[in-house]
N, C-alpha and C positions, 0 to 999 in steps of 0.2 A: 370730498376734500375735508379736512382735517381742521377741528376749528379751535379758535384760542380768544381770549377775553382779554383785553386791556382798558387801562382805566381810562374815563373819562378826565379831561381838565377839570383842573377847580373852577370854580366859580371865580372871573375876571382873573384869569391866568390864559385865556384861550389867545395861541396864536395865531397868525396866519402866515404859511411857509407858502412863497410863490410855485418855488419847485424843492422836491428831495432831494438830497444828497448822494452824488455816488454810492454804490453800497458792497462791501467787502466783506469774505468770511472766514472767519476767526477758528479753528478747530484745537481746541486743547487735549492732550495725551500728559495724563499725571504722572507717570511712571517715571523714577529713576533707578539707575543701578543701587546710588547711593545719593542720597541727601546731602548737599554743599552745607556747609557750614554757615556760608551767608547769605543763603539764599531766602526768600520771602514769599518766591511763588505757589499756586495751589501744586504741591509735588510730593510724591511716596514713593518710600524705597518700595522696590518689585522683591518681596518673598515668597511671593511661590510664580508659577508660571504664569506667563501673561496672557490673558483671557481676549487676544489680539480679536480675532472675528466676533466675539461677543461684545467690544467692545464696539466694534464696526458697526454693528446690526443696533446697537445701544443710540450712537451717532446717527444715524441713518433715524431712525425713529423718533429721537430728538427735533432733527429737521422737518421730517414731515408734521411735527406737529407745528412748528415754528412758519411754517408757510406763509399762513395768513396775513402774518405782519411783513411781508416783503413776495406778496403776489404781485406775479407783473414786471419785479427790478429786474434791471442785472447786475449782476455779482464782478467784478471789475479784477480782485485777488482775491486768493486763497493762501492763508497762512497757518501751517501746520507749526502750533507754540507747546511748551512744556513746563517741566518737566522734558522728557526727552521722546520725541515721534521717533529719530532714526532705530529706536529698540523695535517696532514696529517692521514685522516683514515688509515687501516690496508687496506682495500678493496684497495686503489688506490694506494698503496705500492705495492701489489700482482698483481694489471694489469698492475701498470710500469716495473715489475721485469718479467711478463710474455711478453710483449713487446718489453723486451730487449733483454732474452731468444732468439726472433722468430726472430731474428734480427744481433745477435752477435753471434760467438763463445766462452761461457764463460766457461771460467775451472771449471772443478768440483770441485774441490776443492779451488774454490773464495771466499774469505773473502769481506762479505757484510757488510759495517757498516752504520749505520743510527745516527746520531746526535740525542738528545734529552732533552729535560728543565724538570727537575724534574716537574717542575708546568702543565706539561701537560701528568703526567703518569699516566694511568688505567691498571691494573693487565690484564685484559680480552684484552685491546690494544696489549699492549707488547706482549701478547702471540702471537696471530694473527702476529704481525711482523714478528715473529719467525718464526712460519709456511709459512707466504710468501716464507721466504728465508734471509729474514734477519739474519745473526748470528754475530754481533759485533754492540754492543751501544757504543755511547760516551757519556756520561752524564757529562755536563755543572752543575757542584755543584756550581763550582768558592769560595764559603767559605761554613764552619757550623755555623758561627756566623751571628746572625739575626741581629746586627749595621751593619755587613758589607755586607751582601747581602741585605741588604736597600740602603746604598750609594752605592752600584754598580748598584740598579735601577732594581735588580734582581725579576720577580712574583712571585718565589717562597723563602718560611723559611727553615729553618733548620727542622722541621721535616716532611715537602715534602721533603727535598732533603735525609735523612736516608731514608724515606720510597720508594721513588723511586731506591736506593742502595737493598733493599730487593725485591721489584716485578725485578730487573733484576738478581738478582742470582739464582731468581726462573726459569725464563726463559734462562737463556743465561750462558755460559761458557765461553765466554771471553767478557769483556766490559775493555772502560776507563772510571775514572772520571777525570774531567778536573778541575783544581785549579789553582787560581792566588794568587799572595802574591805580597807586598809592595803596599797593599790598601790604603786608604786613614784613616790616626792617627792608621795605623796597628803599635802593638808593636811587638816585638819577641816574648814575653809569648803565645800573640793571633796566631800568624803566627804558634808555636810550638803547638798549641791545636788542631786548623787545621790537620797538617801533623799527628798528633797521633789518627784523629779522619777517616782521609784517609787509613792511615797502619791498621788502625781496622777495616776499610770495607772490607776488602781484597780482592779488586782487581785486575783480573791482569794486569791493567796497569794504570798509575800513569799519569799526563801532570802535571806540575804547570809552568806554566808562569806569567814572570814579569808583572805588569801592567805598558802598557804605552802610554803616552797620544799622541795618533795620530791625525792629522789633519785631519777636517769634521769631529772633533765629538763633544758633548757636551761640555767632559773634555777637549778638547783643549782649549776652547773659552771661559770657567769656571772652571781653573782647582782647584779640589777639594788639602786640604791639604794632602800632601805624604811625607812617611816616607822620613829624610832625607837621602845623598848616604853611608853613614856609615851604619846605621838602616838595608837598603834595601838589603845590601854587606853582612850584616849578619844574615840576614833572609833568603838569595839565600844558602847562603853555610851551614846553619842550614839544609834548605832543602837537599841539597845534601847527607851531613852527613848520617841524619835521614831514608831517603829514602832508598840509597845504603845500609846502614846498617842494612835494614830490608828484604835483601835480592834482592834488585831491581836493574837490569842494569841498567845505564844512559846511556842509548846506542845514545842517541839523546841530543841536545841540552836542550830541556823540555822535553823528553820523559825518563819515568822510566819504565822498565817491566820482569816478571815475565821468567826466560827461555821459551822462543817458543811462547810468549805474545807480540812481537814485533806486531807494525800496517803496514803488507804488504802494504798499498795501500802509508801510508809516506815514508816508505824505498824508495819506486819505484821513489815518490819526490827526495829525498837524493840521490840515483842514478841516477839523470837525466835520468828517463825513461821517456814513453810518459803517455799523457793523455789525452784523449775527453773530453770536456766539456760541459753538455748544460744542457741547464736552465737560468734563467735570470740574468746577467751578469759575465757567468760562463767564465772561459779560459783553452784553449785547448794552447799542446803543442805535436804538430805531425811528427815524423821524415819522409821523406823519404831519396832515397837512395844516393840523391844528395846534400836534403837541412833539414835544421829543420824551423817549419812554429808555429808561434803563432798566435790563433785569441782568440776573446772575442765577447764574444753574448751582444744583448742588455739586459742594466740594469732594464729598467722599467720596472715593470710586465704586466704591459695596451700593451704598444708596442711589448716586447715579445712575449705574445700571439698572436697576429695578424702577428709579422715578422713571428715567427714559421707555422703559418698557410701559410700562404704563401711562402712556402721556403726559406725565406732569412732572418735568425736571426743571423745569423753573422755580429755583425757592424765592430770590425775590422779584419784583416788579412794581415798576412809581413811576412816575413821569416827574421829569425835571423840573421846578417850579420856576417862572421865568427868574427872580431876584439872584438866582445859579449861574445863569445861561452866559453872564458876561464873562463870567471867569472861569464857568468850564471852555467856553471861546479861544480868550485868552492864554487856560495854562497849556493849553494847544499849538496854538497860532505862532506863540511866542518864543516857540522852540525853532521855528526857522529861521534860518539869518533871512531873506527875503522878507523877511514879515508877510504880511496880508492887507489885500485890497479891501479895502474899505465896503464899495459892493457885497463884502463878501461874508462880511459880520452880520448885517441883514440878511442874507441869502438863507443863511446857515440857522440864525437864531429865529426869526421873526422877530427882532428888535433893532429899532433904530440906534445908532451909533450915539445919539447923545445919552443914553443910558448910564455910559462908560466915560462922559465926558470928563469928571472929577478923575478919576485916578489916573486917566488918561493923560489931564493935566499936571499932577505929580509927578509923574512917570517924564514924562519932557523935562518938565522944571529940574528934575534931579539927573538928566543926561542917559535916563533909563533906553527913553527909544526916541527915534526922529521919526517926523509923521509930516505930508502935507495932505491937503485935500482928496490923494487918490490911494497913498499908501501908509501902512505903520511897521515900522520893522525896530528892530532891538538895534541898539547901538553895542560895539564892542562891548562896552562897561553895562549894560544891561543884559548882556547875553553871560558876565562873567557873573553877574549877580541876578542869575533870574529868581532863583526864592525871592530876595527881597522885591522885583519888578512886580512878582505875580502875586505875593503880601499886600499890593496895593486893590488889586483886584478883589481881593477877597473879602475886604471889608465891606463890600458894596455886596456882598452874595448872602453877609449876615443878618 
């Protein structure tokens, strides 16, 4: 068996976790055709051929050294993220998934999802996913309008991204499509055409996220014109509206979905459960019984493959210090309308709830969230302003 070193707790940091966390597994593929403009994830344009089964065997290899810290769990989902996986044949989906199989104990009943670019969908691909074992797309529409998935830098039009909507209702029974709003010269009309062109895809599950411009990316350094914060304020809540009212939970901060359409593998996020990560610049978050430990693989894909090869693709690894644990909790937790059972702050952290008492009390005081004895959940007006909810948090983790 394959062995791996992790650090000890500090000195009077040491927890005690009654029981682990569910635990889910993360697989990153860097590859894009082309680089989004706004995008910030670990992602590379593909200039020469995709090194797809060396990549597999890279993955694969990765995992077996990673065993140690997750002997004995089971795996609950599997979430193929990017960069883009669907550039990835069906064949080398099926020997990652059979490798993980031989390797993991994965529930029967796990929800697989694969990420996918309309611009890279074939009927006879998708199916082959399916058959792997894939059973949950996410499809990256981001708009239906062809001005605005050009300045989003998007490969694919508006009618790849419809026709990619139909070869996955052919194949699959639960997908996302993922949509952003407050593009760049979006008006409301446009934004409203969008959401009416999503609720008629019907699917069951909904994402639209704000766009915003993060640093390392194109649009930080050029930011394109955007809607102003008026414009933008009313384009979010147009969505909300619209969405909810066509029968979709907002059960998530950008997540809308159909009853029993929730994405297992974000909830498990949202609960501060665990997760393996690997792949090239993937991160893992792994409890044991004492401590919670975060690492990150290497980002390059040239280096990853050979760290992987070598057993050692973990560039970094630290264990969370407890003065963290409230507001990584938190910037979690807080993303679901439901909020979180109190139980569950303990369960999760090995900390008792009065830790968080102070900003806890802020957070009330300011109409952030409503709390009694068994639950804490974000109020409207704290879900609309969660930075500033989870600013309070944070000062307690300094």
């Amino acid at each position: 068996m394959p062995t791996a070193t992790f650090p000890a707790p500090a000195a009077g940091s040491r927890l005690v976790l009654a029981a682990l966390p569910p635990l889910a597994l993360y697989v990153h593929v860097p590859w894009c055709v082309r680089k989004c403009p706004y995008c910030d994830f670990n992602s590379h344009e593909l200039r020469e051929a995709l090194p797809d089964m060396t990549y597999v065997d890279a993955l694969i290899a990765d995992l077996e050294h990673a065993l140690p810290s997750v002997w004995g769990r089971r795996v609950h989902s599997i979430f193929f993220g990017g960069g883009t996986p669907s550039l990835l044949p069906a064949e080398a989906i099926d020997r990652l998934l059979a490798g993980i199989r031989a390797r993991l104990q994965l529930a029967a009943d796990a929800e697989i999802t694969l990420e996918a670019n309309p611009g890279t969908f074939e009927a006879d691909k998708f199916r082959d996913f399916r058959a792997a074992g894939v059973n949950r797309l996410s499809i990256g529409i981001q708009s239906f309008n062809p001005a605005h998935l050009k300045a989003l830098g998007r490969i694919h039009d508006d009618r790849e991204a419809r026709r990619a909507i139909e070869i996955a209702h052919e194949s699959f029974e639960n997908f996302n499509l993922d949509l952003m709003y407050a593009l760049p010269e979006q008006t409301l009309a446009e934004a409203e055409r969008d959401v009416a062109e999503a609720l008629a895809a019907r699917a069951p599950h909904l994402s639209f996220y704000h766009l915003t411009l993060e640093p390392n990316t194109l649009f930080h350094r050029f930011p394109p014109p955007l809607p102003d914060e008026e414009t933008a304020t009313a384009i979010g809540d147009m969505v909300e509206e619209r969405v909810a009212g066509a029968g979709y939970s907002h059960y998530e901060t950008s997540a809308y979905a159909r009853p029993g359409a929730e994405c297992n593998h974000n909830l498990n996020y949202w609960r501060f459960g665990d997760y393996l990560g690997i792949g090239a610049g993937a991160h893992s978050k792994i409890s044991f019984p004492d401590r919670i430990v975060r690492e990150m693989r290497y980002k390059q894909p040239r280096e990853y493959l050979a760290r992987a090869a070598a057993g050692d693709a973990v560039q970094e690894r630290h264990p969370v210090e407890r003065r963290e644990l409230g507001f990584e909790f938190m910037m979690n937790a807080l993303r679901l309308a439901e909020g979180f059972d109190v139980t569950l702050f303990v369960e999760r952290t090995g900390l008792q709830l009065a830790v968080v008492d102070r900003p806890l009390a802020a957070a009330a005081a300011k109409g952030l969230i409503e709390r009694d004895h068994l639950r804490i959940r974000p109020t409207p007006l704290g879900r609309r302003f969660l930075n500033d909810l989870l600013q309070l948090f944070l000062s307690e983790a300094k």
